[in-house]
ChimeraX commands (.cxc) that place a marker at each C-alpha (Angstrom):
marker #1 position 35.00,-7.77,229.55 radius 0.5
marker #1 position 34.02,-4.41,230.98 radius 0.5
marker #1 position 37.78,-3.40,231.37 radius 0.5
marker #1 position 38.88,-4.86,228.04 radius 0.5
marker #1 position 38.88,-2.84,224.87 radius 0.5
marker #1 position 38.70,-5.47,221.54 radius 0.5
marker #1 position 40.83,-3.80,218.77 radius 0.5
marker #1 position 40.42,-6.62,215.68 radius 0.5
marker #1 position 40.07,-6.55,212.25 radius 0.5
marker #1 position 39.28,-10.43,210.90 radius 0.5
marker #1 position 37.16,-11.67,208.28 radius 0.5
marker #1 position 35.88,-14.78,210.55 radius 0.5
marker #1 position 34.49,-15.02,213.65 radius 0.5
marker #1 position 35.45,-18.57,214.08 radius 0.5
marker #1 position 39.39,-16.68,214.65 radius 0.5
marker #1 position 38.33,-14.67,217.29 radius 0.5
marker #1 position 36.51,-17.93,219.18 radius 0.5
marker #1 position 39.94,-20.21,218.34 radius 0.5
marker #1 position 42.62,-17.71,219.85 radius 0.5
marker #1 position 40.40,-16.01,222.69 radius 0.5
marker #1 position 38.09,-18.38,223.72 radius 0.5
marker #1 position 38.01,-16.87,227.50 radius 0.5
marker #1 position 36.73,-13.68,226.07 radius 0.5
marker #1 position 34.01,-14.96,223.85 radius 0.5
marker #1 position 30.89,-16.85,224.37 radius 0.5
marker #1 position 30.36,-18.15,221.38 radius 0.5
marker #1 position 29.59,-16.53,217.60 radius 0.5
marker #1 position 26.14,-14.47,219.29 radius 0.5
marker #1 position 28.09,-12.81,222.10 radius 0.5
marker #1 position 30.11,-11.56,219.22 radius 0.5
marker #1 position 27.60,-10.31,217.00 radius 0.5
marker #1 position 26.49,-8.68,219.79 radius 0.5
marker #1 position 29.93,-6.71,220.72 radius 0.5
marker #1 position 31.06,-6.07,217.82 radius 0.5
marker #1 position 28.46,-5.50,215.37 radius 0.5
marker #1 position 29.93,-2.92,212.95 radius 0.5
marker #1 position 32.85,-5.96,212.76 radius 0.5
marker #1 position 30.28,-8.35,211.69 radius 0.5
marker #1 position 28.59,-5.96,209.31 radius 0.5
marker #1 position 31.81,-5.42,208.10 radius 0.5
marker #1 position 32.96,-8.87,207.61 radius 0.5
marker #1 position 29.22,-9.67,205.85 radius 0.5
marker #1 position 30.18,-6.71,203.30 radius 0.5
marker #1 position 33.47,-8.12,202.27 radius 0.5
marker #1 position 32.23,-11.65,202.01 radius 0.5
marker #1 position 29.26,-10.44,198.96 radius 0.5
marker #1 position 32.03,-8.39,197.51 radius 0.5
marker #1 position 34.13,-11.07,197.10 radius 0.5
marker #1 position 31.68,-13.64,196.47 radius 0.5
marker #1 position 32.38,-16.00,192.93 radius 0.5
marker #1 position 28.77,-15.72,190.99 radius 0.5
marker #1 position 28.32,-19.23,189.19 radius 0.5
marker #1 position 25.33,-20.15,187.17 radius 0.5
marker #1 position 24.56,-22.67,189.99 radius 0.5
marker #1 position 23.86,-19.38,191.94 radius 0.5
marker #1 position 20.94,-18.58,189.62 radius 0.5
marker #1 position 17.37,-19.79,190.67 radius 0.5
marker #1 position 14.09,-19.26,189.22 radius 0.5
marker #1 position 13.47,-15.18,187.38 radius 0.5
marker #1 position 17.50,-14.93,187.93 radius 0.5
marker #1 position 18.11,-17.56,185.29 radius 0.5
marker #1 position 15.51,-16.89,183.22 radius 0.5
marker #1 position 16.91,-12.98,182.92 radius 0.5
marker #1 position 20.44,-14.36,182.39 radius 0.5
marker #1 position 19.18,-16.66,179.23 radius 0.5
marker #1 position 16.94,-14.03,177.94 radius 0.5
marker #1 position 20.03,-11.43,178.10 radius 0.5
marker #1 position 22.63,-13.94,176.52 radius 0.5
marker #1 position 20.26,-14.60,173.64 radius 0.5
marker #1 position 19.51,-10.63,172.94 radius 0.5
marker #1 position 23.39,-10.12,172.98 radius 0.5
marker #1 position 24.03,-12.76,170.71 radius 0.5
marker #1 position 23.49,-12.32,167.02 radius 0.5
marker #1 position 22.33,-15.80,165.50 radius 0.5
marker #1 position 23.36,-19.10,166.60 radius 0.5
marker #1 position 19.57,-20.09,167.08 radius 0.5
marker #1 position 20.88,-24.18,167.59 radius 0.5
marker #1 position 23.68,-23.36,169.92 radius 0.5
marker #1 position 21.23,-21.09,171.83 radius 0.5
marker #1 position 19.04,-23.71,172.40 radius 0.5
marker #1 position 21.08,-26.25,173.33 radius 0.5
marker #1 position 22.69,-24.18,175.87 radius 0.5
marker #1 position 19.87,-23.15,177.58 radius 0.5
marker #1 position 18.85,-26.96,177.69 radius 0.5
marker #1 position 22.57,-28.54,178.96 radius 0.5
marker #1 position 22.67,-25.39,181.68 radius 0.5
marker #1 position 19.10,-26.27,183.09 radius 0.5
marker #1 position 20.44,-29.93,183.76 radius 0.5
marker #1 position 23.96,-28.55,184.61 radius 0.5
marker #1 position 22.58,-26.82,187.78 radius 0.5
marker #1 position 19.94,-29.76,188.78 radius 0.5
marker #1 position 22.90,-32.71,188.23 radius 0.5
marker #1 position 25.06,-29.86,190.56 radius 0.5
marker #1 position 23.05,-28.97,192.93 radius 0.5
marker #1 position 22.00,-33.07,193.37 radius 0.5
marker #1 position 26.16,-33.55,193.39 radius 0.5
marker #1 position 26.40,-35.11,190.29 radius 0.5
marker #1 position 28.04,-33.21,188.39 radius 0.5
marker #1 position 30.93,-30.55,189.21 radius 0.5
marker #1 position 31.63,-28.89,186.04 radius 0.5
marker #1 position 30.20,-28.17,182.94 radius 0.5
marker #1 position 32.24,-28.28,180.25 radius 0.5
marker #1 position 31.41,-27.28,176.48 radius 0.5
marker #1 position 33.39,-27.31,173.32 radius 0.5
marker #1 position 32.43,-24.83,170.54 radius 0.5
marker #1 position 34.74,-25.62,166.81 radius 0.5
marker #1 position 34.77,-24.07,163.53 radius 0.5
marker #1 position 36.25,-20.99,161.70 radius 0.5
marker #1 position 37.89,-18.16,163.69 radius 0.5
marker #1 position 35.70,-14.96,163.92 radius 0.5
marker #1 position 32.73,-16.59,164.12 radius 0.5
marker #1 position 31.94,-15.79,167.76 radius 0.5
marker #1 position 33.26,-18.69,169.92 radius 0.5
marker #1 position 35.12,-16.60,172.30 radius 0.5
marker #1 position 32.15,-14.05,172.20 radius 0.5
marker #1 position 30.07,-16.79,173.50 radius 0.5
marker #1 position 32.41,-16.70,177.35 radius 0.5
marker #1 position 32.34,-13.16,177.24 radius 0.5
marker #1 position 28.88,-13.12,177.04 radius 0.5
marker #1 position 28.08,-15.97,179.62 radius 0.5
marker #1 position 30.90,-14.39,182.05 radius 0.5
marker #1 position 28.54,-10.68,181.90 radius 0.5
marker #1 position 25.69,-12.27,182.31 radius 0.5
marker #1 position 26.61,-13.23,185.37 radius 0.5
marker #1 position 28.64,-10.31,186.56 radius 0.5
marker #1 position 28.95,-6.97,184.48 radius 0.5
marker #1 position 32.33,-5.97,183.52 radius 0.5
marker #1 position 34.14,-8.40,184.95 radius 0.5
marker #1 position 37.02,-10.04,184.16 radius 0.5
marker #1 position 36.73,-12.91,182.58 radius 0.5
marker #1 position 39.96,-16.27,183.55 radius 0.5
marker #1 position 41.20,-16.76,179.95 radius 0.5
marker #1 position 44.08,-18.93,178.74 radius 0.5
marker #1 position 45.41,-18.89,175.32 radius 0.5
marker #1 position 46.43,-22.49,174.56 radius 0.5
marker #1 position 48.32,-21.47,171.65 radius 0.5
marker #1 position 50.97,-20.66,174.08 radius 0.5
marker #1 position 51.50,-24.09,175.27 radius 0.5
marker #1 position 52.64,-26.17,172.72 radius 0.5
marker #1 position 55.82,-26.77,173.77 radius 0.5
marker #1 position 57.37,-29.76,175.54 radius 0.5
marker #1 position 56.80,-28.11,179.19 radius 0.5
marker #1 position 53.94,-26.22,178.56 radius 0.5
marker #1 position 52.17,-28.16,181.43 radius 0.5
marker #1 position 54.64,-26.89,184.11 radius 0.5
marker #1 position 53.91,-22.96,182.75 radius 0.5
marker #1 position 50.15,-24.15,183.01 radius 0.5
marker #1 position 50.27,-25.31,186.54 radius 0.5
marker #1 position 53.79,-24.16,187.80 radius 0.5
marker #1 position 57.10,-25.63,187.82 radius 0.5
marker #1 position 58.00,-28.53,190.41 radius 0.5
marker #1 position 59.27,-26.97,193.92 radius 0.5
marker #1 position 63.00,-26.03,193.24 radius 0.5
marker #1 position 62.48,-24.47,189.94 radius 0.5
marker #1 position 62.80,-20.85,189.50 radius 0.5
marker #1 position 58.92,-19.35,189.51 radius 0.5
marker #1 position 57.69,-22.69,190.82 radius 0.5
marker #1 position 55.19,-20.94,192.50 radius 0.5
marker #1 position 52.95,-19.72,190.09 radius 0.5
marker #1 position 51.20,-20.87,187.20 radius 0.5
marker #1 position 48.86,-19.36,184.79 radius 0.5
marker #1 position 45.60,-21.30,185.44 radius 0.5
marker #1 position 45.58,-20.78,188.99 radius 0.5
marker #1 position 46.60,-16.78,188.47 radius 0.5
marker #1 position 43.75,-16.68,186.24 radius 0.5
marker #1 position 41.13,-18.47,188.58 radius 0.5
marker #1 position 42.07,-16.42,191.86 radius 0.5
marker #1 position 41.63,-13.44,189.89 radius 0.5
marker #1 position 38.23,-14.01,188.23 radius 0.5
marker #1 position 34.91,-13.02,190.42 radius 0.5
marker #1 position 32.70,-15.84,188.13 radius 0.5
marker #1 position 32.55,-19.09,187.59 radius 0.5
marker #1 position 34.02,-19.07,184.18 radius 0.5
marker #1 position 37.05,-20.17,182.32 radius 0.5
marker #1 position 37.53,-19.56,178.58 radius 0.5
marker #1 position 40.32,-21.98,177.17 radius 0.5
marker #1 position 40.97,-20.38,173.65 radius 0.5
marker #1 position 43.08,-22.54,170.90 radius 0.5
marker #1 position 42.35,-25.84,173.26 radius 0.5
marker #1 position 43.37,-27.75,170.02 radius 0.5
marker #1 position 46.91,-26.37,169.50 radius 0.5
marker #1 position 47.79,-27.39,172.92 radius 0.5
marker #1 position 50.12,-31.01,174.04 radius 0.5
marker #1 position 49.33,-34.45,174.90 radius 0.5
marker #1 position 50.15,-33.81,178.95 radius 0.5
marker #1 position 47.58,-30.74,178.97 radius 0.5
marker #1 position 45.12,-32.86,177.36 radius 0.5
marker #1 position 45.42,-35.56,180.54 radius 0.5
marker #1 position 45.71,-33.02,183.27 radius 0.5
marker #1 position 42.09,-31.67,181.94 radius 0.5
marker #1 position 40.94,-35.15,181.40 radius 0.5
marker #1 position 41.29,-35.41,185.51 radius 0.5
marker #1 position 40.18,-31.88,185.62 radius 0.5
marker #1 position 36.85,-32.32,184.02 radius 0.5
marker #1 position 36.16,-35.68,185.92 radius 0.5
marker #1 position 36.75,-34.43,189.63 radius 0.5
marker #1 position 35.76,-31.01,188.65 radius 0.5
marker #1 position 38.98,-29.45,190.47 radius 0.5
marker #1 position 42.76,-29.11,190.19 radius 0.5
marker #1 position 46.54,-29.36,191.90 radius 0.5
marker #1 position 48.93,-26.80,191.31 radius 0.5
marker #1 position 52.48,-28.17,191.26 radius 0.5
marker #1 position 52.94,-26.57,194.51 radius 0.5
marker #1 position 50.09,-29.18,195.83 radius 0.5
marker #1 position 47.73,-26.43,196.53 radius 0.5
marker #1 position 43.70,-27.49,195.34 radius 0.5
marker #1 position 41.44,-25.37,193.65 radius 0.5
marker #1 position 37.76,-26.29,193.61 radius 0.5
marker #1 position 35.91,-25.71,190.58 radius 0.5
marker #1 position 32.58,-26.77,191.51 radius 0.5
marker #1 position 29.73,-24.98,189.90 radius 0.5
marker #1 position 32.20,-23.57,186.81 radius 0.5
marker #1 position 31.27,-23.12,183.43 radius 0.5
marker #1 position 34.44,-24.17,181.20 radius 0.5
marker #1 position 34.37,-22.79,177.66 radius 0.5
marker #1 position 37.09,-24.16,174.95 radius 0.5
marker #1 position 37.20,-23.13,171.71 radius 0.5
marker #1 position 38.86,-24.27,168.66 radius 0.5
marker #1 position 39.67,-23.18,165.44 radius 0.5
marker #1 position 39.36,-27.31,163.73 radius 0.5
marker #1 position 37.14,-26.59,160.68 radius 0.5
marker #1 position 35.08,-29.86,160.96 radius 0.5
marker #1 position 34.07,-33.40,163.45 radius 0.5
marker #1 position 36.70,-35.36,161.19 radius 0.5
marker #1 position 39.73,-32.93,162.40 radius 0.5
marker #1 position 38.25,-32.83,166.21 radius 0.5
marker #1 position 37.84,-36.36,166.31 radius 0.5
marker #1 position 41.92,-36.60,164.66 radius 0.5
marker #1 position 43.17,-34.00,167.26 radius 0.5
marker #1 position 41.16,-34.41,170.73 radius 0.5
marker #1 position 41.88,-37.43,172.44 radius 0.5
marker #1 position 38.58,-39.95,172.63 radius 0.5
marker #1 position 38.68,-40.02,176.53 radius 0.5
marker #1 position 38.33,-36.30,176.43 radius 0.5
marker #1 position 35.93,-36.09,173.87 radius 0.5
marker #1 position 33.58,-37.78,175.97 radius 0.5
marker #1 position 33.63,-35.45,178.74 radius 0.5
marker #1 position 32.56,-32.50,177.29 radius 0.5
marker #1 position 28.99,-32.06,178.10 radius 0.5
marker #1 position 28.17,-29.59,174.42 radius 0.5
marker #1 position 29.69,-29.88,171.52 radius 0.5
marker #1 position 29.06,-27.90,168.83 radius 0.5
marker #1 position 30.28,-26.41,165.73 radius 0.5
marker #1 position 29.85,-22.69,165.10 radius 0.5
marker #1 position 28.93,-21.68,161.81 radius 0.5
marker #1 position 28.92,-17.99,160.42 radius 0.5
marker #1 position 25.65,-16.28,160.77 radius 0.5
marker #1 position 23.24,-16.38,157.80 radius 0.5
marker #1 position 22.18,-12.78,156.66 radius 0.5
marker #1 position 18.34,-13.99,157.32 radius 0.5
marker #1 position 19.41,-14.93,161.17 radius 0.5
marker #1 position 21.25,-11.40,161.43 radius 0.5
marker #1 position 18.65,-9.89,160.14 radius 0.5
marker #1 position 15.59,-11.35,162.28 radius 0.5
marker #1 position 17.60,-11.25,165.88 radius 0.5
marker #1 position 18.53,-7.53,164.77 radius 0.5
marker #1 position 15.23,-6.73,164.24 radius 0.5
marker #1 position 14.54,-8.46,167.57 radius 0.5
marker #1 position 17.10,-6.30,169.46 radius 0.5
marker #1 position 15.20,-2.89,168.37 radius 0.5
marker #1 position 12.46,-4.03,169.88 radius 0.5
marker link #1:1,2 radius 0.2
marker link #1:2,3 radius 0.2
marker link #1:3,4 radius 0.2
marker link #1:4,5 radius 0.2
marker link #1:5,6 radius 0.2
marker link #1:6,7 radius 0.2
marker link #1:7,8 radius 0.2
marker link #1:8,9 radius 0.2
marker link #1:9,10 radius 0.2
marker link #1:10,11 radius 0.2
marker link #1:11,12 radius 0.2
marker link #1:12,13 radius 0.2
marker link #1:13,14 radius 0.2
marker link #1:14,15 radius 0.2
marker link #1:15,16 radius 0.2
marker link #1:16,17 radius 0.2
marker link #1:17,18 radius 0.2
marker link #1:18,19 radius 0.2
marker link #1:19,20 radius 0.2
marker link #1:20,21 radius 0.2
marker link #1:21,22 radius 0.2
marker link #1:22,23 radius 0.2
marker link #1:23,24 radius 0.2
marker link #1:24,25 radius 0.2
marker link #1:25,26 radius 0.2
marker link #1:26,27 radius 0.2
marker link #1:27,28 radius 0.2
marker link #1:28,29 radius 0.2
marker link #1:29,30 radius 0.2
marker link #1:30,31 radius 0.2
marker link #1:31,32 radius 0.2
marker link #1:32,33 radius 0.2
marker link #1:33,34 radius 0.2
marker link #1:34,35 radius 0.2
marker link #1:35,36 radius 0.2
marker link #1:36,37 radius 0.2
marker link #1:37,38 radius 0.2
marker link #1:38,39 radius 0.2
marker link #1:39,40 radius 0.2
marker link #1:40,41 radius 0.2
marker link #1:41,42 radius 0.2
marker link #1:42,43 radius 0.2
marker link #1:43,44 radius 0.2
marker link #1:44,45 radius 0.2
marker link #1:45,46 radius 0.2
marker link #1:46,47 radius 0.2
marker link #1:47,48 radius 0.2
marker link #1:48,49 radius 0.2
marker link #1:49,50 radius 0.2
marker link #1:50,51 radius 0.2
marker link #1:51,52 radius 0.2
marker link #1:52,53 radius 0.2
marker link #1:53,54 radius 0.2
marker link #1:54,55 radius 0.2
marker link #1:55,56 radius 0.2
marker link #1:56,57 radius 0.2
marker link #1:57,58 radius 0.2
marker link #1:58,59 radius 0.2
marker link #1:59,60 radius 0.2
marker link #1:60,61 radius 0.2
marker link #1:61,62 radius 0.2
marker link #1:62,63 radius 0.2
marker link #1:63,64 radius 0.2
marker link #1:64,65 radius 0.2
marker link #1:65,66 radius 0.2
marker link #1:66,67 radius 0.2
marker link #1:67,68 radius 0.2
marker link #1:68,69 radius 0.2
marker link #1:69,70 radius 0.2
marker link #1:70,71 radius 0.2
marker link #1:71,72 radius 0.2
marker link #1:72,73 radius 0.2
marker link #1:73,74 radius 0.2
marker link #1:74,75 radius 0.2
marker link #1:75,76 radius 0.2
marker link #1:76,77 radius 0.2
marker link #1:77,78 radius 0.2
marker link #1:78,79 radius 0.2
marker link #1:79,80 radius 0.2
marker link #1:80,81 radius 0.2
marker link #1:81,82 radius 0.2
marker link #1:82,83 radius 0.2
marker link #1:83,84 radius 0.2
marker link #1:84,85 radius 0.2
marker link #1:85,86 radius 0.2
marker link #1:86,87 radius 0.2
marker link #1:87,88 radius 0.2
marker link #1:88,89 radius 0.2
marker link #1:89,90 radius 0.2
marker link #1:90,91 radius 0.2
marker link #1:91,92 radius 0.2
marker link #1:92,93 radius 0.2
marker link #1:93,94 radius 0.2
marker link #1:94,95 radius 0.2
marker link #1:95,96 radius 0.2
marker link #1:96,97 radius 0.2
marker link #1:97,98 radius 0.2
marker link #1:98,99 radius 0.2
marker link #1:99,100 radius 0.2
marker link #1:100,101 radius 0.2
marker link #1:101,102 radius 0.2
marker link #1:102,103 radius 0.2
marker link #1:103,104 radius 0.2
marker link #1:104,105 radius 0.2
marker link #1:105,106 radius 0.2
marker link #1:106,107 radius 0.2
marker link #1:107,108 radius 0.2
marker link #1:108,109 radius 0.2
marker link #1:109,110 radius 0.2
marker link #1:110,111 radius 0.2
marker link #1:111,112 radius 0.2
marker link #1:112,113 radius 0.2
marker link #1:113,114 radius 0.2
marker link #1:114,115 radius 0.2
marker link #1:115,116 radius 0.2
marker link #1:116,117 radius 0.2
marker link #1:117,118 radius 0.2
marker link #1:118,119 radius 0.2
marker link #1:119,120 radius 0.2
marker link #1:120,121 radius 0.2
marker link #1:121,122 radius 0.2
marker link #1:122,123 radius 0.2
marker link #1:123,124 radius 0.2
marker link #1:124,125 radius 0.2
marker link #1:125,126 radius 0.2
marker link #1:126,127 radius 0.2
marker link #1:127,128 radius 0.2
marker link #1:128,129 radius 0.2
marker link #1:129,130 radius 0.2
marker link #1:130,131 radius 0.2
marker link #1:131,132 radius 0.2
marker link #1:132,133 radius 0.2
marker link #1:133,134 radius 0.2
marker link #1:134,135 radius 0.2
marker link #1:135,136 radius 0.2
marker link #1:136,137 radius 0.2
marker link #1:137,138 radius 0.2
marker link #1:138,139 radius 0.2
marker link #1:139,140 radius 0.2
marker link #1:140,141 radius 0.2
marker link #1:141,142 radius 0.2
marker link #1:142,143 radius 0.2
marker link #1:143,144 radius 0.2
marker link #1:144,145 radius 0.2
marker link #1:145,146 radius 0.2
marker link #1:146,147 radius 0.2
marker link #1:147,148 radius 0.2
marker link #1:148,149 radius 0.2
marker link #1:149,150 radius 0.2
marker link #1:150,151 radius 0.2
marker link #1:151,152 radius 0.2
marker link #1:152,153 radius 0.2
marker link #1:153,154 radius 0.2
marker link #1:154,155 radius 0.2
marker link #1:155,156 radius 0.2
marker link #1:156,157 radius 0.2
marker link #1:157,158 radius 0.2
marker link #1:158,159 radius 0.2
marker link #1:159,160 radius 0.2
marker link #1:160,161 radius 0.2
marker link #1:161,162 radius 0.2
marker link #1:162,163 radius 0.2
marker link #1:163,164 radius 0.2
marker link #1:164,165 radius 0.2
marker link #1:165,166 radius 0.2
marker link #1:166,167 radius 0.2
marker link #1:167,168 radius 0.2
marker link #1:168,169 radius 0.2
marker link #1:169,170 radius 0.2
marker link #1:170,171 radius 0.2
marker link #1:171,172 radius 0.2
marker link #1:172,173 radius 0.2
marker link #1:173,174 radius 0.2
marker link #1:174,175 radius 0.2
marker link #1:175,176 radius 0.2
marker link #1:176,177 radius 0.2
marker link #1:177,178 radius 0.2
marker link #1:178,179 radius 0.2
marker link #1:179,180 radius 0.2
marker link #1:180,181 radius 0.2
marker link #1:181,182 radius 0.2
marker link #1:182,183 radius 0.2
marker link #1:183,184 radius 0.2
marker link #1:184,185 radius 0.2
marker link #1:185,186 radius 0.2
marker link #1:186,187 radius 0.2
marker link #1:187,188 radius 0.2
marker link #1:188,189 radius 0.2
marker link #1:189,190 radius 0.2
marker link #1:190,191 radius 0.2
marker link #1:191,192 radius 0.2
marker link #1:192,193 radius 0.2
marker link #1:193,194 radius 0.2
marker link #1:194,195 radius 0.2
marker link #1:195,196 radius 0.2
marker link #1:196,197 radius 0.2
marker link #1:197,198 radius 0.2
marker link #1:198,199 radius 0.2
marker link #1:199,200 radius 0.2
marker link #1:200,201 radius 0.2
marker link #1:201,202 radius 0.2
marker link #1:202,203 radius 0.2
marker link #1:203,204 radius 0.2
marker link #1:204,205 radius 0.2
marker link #1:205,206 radius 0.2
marker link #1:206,207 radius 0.2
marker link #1:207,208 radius 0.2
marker link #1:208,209 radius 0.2
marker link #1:209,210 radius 0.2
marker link #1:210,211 radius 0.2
marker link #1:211,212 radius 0.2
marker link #1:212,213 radius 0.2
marker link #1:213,214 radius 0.2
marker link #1:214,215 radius 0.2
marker link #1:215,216 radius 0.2
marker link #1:216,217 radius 0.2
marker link #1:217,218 radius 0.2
marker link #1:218,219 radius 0.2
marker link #1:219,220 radius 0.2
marker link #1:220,221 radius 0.2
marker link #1:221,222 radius 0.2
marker link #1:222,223 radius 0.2
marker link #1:223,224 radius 0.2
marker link #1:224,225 radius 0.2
marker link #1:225,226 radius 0.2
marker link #1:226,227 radius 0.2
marker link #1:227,228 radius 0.2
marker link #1:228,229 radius 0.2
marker link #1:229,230 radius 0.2
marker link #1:230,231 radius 0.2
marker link #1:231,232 radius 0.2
marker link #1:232,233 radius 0.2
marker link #1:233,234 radius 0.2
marker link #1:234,235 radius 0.2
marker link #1:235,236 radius 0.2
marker link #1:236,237 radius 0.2
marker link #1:237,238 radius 0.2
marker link #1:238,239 radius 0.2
marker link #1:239,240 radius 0.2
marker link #1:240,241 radius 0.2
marker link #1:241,242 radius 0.2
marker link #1:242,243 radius 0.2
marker link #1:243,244 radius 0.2
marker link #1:244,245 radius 0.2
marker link #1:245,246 radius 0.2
marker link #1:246,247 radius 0.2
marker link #1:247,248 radius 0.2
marker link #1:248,249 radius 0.2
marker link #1:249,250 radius 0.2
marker link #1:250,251 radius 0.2
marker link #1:251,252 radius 0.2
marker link #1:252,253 radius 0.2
marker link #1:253,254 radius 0.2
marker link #1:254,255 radius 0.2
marker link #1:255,256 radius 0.2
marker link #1:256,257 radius 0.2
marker link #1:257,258 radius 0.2
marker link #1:258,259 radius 0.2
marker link #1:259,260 radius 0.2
marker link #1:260,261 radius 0.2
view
């Protein structure tokens, strides 16, 4: 090696041991040489790094409740609840039980159902952007293709909006908004969604959604019209459902006083 000069730029060590393997004893002898290239790779790795809520351990959860219940204004059941279903979310995950947690908040609009993602999705990442899909723009007959891309052969096959949305987000969050206004095919591809806790483009290509947090919200006033409009095999994978109500001026009053504090 003393008459060899490495030029690389990777992100994995393991290339540089498949394609020169005479030059490189193993991942050590290349910490050694090229340490700034390690360093380097390390950096990019944290920056890129998804944060889920399975991430969170001990004072690091405990900050992320306390800060999601000082942001949000009333709600004292909902907060509650979700506190208790996320506790068991990350046990049941980290013992490989469960993949997903999924949660279904109904009711009036402006009422703070999409606040409630925005606010879970900062907690665990300021400012970031948070994967969002308005299912009010898929109630047509192929609205499953725009979801997850057209078949190969199709013009834009390629893409579709729920992976776009995924690759782009840094957390383990994804806000479905409208969920109700949304067809019978989209309703079954979540169905297998929810139960494996990942998903296949039409291109083939699987996305793991292991340790997400998926939010959908609804705009069905009452249990009657959820129970008319959400299929019963679906219904029974959500792991919260709850119905937001608008906040009484006695609970705005008493967590407002709480946030001066």
């Amino acid at each position: 090696m003393p008459n060899i000069k490495v030029i690389a730029q990777t992100k994995r060590i393991d290339v540089l041991l498949k394609y020169f393997p005479l030059f490189f004893d193993g991942q050590e002898f290349v910490v050694k040489l090229l340490p700034d290239l390690y360093d380097l790779d390390n950096e990019e790795v944290q920056e890129n790094k998804l944060v889920k809520i399975t991430d969170l351990q001990g004072d690091s959860f405990d900050n992320f409740i306390q800060g999601f219940n000082h942001n949000l204004i009333g709600h004292k059941y909902f907060k509650e609840r979700l506190e208790y279903v996320l506790k068991n979310f990350r046990l049941l995950n980290r013992a490989e039980e469960q993949k997903v947690l999924s949660i279904f908040l109904y009711g009036k609009s402006g009422i703070g159902k999409t606040e409630v993602a925005r606010l879970i999705a900062n907690g665990l990442q300021d400012k970031c952007y948070l994967a969002k899909i308005n299912f009010q723009n898929y109630s047509s007959q192929d609205s499953l293709n725009s979801l997850i891309g057209s078949p190969a052969g199709y013009v834009g096959c390629e893409h579709g909006e729920l992976s776009d949305k995924i690759k782009k987000s840094k957390v383990g969050v994804l806000l479905c908004d409208e969920f109700e206004k949304t067809t019978r095919p989209v309703f079954s591809y979540f169905l297998e969604l929810l139960e494996e806790g990942k998903f296949t483009d039409s291109m083939t290509r699987e996305y793991d959604l292991d340790g997400y947090v998926i939010i959908f919200t609804s705009n069905l006033p009452n249990e009657t019209e959820y129970k008319k409009v959400i299929p019963p095999e679906l219904q029974t994978r959500f792991g919260l459902l709850v119905r937001t109500l608008h906040v009484s001026v006695h609970e705005y009053g008493i967590d407002f006083c709480a946030s001066l504090s």
